[in-house]
C-alpha positions as CSV (number, residue, x, y, z in Angstrom):
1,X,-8.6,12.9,-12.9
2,X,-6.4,10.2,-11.1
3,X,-7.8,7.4,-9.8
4,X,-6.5,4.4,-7.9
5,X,-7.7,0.8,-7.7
6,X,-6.3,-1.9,-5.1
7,X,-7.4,-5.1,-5.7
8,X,-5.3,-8.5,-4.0
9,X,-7.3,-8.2,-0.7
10,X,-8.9,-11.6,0.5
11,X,-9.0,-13.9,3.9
12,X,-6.1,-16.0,5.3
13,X,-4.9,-17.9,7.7
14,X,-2.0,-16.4,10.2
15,X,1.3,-16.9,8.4
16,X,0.1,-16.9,4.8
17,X,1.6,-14.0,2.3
18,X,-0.7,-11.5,-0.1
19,X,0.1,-9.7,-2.6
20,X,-2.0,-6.3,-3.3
21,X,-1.8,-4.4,-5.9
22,X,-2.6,-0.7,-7.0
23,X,-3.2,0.8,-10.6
24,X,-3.3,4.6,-11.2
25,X,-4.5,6.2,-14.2
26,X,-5.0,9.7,-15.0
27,X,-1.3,11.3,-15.0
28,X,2.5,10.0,-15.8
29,X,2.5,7.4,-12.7
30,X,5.9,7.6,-12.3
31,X,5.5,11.7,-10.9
32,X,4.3,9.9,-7.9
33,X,5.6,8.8,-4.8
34,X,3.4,6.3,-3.5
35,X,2.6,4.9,-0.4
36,X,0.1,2.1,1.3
37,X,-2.1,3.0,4.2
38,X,-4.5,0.9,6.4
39,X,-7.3,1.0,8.7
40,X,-8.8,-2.2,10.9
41,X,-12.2,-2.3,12.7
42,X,-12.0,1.2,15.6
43,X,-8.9,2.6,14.7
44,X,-7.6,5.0,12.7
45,X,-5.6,5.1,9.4
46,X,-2.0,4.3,9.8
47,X,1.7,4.4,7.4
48,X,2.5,1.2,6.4
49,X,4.9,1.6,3.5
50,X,6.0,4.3,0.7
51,X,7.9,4.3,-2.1
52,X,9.7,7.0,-4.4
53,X,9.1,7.6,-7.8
54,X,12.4,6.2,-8.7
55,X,11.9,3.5,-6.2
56,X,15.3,4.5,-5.0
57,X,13.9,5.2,-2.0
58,X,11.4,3.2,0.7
59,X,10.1,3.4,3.8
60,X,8.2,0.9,6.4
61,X,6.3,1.1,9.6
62,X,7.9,-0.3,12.8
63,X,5.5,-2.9,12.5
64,X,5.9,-4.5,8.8
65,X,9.3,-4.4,8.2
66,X,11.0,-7.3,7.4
67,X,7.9,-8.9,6.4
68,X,6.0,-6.4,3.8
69,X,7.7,-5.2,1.1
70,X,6.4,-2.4,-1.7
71,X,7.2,-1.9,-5.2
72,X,6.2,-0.3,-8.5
73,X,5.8,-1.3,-11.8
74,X,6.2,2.3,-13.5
75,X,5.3,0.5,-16.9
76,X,2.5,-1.2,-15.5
77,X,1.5,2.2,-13.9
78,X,1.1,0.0,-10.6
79,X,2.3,-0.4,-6.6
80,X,2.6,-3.8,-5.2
81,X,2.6,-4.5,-1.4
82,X,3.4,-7.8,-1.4
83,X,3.1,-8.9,2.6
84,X,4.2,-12.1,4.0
85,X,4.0,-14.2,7.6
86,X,0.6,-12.0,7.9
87,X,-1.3,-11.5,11.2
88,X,-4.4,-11.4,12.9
89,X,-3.4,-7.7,13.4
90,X,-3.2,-7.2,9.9
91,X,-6.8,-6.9,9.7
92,X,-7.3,-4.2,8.1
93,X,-8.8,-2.4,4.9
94,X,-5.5,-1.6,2.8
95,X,-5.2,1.9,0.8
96,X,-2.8,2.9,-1.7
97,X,-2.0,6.7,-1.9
98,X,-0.4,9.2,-4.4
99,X,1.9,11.7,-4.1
100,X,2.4,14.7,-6.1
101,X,5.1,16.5,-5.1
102,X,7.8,15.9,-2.7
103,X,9.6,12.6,-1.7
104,X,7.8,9.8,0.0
105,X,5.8,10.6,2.9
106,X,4.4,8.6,5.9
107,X,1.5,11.1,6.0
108,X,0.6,13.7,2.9
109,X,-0.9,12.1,0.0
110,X,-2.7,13.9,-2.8
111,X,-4.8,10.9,-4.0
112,X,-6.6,7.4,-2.1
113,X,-7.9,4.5,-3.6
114,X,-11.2,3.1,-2.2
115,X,-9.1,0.1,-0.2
116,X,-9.1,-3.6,-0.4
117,X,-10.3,-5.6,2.7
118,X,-7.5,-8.0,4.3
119,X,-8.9,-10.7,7.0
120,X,-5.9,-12.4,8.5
121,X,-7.8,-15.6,10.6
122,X,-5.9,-17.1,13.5
């Protein structure tokens, strides 16, 4: 059984960075793509940022690029989203995803985590 845990979540002020991370256990980590989602308050989930198994490969929403970036550990069997000059409209609870088969994806994913709350105060 695979199972993911984020942890890194927290409250800040506008313009400070976070850095979440995501262990899997369960299966060979680095057979996934993997991929960070989120979710604030009345809306629903969105892509924020994927990576390949390789980590040859990544891919950003519109709306984080330049200021989140992901990574993996594929010893450490863990995905990092480390996210700088946050926002307000960060807000958000923050899942990691896995991803079987395939390249990365900004929408299929096998396996969530439960999510990690992020509070970005103005």
């Amino acid at each position: 059984q695979v199972q993911l845990v984020e942890s890194g979540g927290g409250l800040v002020q506008a313009g400070d960075s976070l850095r979440l991370s995501c262990e899997v256990s369960g299966r060979t980590f680095s057979t996934y793509a993997m991929g960070w989602f989120r979710q604030a308050p009345g809306k629903e989930r969105e892509f924020v940022a994927a990576i390949s198994r390789s980590s040859s490969t990544t891919s950003y929403a519109a709306f984080v690029k330049g200021r989140f970036t992901i990574s993996r550990n594929n010893a450490k069997n863990t995905v990092y989203l480390q996210m700088n000059s946050l926002k307000p409209e960060d807000t958000a609870v923050y899942y990691c995803a896995a991803r079987l088969s395939g390249g990365i994806s900004t929408t299929s994913y096998d396996y969530w985590g439960q999510g990690t709350q992020v509070t970005v105060s103005s």
